[in-house]
C-alpha positions as CSV (number, residue, x, y, z in Angstrom):
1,X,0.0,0.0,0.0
2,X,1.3,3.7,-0.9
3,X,0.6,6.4,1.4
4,X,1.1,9.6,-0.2
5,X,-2.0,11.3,-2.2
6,X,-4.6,13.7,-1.5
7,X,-8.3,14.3,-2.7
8,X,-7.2,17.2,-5.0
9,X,-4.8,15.1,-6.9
10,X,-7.6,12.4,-8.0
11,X,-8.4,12.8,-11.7
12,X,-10.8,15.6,-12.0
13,X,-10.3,16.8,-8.8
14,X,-8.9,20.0,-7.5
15,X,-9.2,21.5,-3.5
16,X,-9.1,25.4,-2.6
17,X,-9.2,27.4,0.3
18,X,-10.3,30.9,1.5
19,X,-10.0,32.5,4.7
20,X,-10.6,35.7,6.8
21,X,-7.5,35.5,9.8
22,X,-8.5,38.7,11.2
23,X,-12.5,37.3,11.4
24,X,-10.8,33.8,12.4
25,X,-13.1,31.5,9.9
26,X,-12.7,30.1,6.6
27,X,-14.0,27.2,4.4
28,X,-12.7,24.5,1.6
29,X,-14.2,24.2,-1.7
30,X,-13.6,20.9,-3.5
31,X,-14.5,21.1,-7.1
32,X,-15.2,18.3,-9.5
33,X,-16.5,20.1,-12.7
34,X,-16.7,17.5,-15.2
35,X,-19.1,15.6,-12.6
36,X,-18.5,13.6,-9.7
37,X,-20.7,10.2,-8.5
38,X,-21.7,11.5,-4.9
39,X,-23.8,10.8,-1.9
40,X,-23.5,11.0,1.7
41,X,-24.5,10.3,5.1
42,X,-25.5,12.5,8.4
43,X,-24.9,10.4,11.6
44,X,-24.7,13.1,13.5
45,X,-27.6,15.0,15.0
46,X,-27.5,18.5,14.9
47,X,-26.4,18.8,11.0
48,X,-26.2,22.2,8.9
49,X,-25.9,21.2,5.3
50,X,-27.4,22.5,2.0
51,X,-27.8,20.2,-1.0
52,X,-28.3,16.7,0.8
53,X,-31.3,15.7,-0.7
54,X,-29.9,15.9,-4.2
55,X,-27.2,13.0,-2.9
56,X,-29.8,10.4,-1.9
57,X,-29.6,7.5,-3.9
58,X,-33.3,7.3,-5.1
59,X,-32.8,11.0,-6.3
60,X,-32.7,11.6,-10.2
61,X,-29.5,13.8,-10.4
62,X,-26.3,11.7,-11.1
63,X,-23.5,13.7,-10.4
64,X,-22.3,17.2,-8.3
65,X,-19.8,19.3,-9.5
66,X,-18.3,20.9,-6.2
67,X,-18.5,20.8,-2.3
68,X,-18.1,23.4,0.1
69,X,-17.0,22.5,3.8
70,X,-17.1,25.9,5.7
71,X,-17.0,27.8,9.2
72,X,-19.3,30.1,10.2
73,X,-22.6,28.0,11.0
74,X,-25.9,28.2,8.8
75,X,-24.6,31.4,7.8
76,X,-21.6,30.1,6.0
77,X,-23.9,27.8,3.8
78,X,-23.8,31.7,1.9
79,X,-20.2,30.9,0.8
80,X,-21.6,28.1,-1.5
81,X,-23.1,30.8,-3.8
82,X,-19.6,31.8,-5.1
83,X,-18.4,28.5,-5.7
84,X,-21.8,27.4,-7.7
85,X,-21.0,31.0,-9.5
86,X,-17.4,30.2,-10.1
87,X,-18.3,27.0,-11.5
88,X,-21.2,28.8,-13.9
89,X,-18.1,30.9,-15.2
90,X,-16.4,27.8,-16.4
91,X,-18.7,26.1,-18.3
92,X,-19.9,23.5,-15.3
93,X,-23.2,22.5,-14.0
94,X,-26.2,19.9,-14.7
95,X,-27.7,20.6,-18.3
96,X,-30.9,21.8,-17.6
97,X,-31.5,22.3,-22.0
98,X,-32.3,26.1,-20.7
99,X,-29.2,26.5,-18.3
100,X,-26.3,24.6,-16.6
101,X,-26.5,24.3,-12.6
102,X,-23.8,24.0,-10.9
103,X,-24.3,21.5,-7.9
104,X,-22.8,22.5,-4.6
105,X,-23.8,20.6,-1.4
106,X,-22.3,22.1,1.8
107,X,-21.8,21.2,5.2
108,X,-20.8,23.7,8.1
109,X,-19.2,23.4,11.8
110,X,-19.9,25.6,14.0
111,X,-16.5,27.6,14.9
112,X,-17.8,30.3,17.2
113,X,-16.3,32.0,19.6
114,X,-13.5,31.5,18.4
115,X,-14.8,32.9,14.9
116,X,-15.0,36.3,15.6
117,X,-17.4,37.1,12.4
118,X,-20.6,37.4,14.2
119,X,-22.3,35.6,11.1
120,X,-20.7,37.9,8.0
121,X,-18.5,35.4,6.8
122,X,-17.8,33.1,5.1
123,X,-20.1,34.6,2.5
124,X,-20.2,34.2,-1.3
125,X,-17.1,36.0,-2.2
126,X,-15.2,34.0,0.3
127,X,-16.6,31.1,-1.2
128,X,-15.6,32.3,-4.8
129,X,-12.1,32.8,-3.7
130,X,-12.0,29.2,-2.3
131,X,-13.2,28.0,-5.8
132,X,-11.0,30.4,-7.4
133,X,-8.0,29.0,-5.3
134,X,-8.7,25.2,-5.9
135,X,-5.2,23.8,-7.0
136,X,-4.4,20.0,-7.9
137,X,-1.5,20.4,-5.5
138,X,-1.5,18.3,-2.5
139,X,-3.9,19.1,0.3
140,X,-1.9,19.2,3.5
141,X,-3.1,19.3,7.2
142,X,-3.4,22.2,9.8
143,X,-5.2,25.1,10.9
144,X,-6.6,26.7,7.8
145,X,-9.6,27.1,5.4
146,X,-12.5,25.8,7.0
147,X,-10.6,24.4,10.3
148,X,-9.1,27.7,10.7
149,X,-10.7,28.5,14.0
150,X,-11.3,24.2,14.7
151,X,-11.3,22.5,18.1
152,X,-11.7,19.7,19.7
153,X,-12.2,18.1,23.1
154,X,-15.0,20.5,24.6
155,X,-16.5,17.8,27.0
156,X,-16.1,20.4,30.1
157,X,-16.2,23.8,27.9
158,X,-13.9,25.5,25.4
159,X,-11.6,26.6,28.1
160,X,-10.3,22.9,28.2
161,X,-10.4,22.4,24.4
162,X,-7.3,22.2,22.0
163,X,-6.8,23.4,18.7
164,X,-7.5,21.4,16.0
165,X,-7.7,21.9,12.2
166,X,-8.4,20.2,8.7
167,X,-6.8,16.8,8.6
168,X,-5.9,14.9,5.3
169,X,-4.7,11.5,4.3
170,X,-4.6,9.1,1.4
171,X,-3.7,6.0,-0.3
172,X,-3.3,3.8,-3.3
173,X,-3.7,0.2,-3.8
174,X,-4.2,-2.2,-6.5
175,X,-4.6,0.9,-8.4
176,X,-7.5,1.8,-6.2
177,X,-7.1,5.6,-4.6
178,X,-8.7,6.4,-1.4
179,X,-8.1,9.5,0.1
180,X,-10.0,11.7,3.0
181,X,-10.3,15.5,4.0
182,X,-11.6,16.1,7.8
183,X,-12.9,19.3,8.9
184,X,-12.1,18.2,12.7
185,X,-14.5,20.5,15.4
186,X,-15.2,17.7,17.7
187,X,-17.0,17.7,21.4
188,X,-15.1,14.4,21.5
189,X,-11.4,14.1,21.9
190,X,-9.0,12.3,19.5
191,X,-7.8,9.1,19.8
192,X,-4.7,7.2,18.5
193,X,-7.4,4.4,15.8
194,X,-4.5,1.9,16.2
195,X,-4.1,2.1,20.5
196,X,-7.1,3.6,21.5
197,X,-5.1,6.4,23.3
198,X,-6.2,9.8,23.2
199,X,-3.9,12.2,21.7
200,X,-5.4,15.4,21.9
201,X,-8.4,17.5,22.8
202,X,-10.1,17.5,26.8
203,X,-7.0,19.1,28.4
204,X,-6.8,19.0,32.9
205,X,-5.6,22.2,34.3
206,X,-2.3,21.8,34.2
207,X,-2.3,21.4,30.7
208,X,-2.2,17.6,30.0
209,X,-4.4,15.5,28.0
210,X,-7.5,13.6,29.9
211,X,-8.2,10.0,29.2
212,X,-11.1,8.7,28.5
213,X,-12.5,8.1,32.2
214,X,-12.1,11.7,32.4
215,X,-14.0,12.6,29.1
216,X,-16.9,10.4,30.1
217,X,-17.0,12.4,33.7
218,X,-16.6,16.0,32.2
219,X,-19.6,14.6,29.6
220,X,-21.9,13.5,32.4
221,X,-21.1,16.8,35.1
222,X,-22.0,19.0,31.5
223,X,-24.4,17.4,30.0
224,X,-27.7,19.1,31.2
225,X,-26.4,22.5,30.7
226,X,-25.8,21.4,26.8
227,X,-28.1,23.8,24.7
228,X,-27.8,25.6,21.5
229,X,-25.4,28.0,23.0
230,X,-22.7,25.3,23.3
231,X,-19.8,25.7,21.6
232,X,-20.5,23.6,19.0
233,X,-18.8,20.3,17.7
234,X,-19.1,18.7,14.4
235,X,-16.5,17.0,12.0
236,X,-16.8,17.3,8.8
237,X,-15.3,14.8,6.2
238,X,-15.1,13.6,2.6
239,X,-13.6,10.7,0.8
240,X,-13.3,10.6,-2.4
241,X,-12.2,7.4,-4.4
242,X,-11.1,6.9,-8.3
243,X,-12.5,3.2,-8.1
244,X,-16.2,3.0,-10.1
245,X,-19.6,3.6,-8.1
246,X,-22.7,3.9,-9.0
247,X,-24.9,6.6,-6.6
248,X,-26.0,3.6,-4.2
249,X,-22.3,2.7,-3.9
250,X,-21.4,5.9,-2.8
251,X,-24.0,5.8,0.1
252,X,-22.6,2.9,1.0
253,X,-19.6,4.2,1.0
254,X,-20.1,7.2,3.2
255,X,-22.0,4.8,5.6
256,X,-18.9,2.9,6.1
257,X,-16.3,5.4,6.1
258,X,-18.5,7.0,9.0
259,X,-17.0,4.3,11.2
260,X,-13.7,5.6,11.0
261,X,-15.0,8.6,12.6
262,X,-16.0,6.7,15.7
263,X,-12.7,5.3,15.7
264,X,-10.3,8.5,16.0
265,X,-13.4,10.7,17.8
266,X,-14.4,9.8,21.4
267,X,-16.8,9.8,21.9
268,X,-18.6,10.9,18.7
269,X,-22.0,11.4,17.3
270,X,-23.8,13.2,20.2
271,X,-26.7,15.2,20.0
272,X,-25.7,18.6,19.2
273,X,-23.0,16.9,16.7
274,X,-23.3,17.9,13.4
275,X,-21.2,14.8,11.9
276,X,-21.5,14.6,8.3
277,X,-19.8,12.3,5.5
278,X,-19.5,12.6,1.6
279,X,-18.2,10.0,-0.4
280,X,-17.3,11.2,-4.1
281,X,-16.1,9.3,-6.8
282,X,-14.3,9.7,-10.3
283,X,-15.2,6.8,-11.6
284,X,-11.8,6.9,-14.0
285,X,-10.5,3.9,-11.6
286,X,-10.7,0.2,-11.6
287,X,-13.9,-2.0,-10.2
288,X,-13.6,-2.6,-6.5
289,X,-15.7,-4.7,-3.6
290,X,-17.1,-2.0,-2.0
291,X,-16.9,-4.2,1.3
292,X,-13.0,-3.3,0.9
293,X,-13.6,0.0,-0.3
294,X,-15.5,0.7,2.5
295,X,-13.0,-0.9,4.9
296,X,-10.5,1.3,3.7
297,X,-12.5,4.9,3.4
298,X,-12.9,3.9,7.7
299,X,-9.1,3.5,7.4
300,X,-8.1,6.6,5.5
301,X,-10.8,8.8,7.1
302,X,-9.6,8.1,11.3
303,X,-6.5,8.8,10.2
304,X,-7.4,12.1,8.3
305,X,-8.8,13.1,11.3
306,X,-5.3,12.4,13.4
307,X,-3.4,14.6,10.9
308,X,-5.9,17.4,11.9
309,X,-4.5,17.2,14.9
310,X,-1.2,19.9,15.4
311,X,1.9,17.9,15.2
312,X,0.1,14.3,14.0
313,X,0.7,14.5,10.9
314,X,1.7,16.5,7.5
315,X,0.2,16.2,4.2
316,X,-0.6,12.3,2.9
């Protein structure tokens, strides 16, 4: 197995990134303009999201040309205008016979306070200039475009959080890519998928990490004051695959790569989790079992998550 390729290097694939510093928020288009097999799956509960219908597998529409992963809550879904408008200006979108449509779904976290915005961005030009940026170069890992303002490990409050950030890892086998971009803003803290030891996030007083015992504690002592002016926790997370799916595949896919999740998050999924998976594919690959495929997108997505973390890991 080679380690060593990102989601913007798969054929017909490219990733971009805008980013306000001074707001502290940002988001990630990826763009697929000559159409991309795509569905996914919400197994968190508290999602924000535009477009999700459009990926169920019963739907009629085949293929999207871009996704946005942004800050900024529901507002941020705003940023998705510019990247459907970028894509207008090169020719992309669904054939309508009357007028091409780009399609854009989005998911958001939830990266106040430390997103100092109050709501105005991201917004459609900031989305445009993500689109605008998107490069085939590899992706990397750290605190920028939508994880700008990421964190993790808010069990007892964001004053015991760490910093956290977009994460992204890939591979290749059997000529079969699989890679995976995380947008990691998790209640839950981060956990080593090999060991089961957590690496970052909950943080004791003095500074060093808490273990799980401690997580579970902080949970329970916090959990009836949880309410819609939590901090907010969510990870958001595509994999995209060259190997050949059909819509139903892609589900599929999603489903199972949403395992990995629970494997480098704990714990994950809550209520006021906004966890959210896309699987994409080129279909310019080989045929695959998706049982393997699957297998591997849990793989490649915990440990895109890891390399969110600062100092786990560089770019796959």
């Amino acid at each position: 197995m080679a380690v060593g390729i990102s989601i913007s290097q798969l054929d017909g694939f490219s990733v971009g990134h805008a980013e306000d510093r001074t707001a502290g928020t940002g988001c990630t288009a990826i763009l697929t303009p000559g159409g991309a097999t795509a569905s996914g799956f919400t197994p968190g509960f508290a999602p924000g999201s535009r477009e999700m219908d459009l990926l169920r597998p019963e739907n009629t529409v085949p293929a999207i040309h871009g996704l946005l992963l942004t800050g900024g809550s529901a507002f941020g879904l705003a940023a998705a205008a510019g990247v459907v408008r970028f894509l207008l200006e090169q020719g992309a979108g669904f054939d309508t016979g009357l007028v091409r449509v780009p399609l854009v779904p989005a998911a958001v976290i939830f990266d106040y306070p430390r997103n100092q915005s109050a709501g105005l961005l991201p917004d459609e030009a900031m989305g445009y200039a993500a689109a605008r940026n998107a490069t085939r170069d590899p992706v990397g890992s750290g605190p920028f475009g939508a994880g700008l303002s990421a964190t993790c490990g808010k069990a007892a409050g964001m004053e015991y959080a760490s910093p956290s950030g977009l994460g992204s890892y890939g591979v290749i086998e059997s000529g079969v890519a699989m890679t995976a971009l995380a947008v990691n803003n998790a209640l839950g803290s981060i956990v080593d998928p090999d060991t089961g030891t957590v690496i970052s996030g909950l943080r004791r007083a003095d500074g060093s990490v808490a273990g799980r015992a401690e997580i579970l504690e902080a949970l329970r002592r916090r959990s009836p004051a949880l309410s819609g002016t939590d901090p907010g926790h969510t990870v958001l997370a595509a994999v995209a695959t060259n190997a050949r799916l059909d819509k139903l595949g892609a589900y599929r896919l999603a489903r199972m790569a949403a395992v990995g999740l629970g494997r480098a998050v704990y714990p994950a999924h809550l209520t006021l989790d906004g966890d959210t998976v896309f699987a994409l594919s080129s279909n310019t690959g080989p045929e695959a079992d998706l049982n393997w495929l699957g297998a591997l997108a849990a793989e490649v997505l915990a440990r895109a998550i890891v390399a969110s973390v600062p100092g786990q890991g560089a770019a796959a």
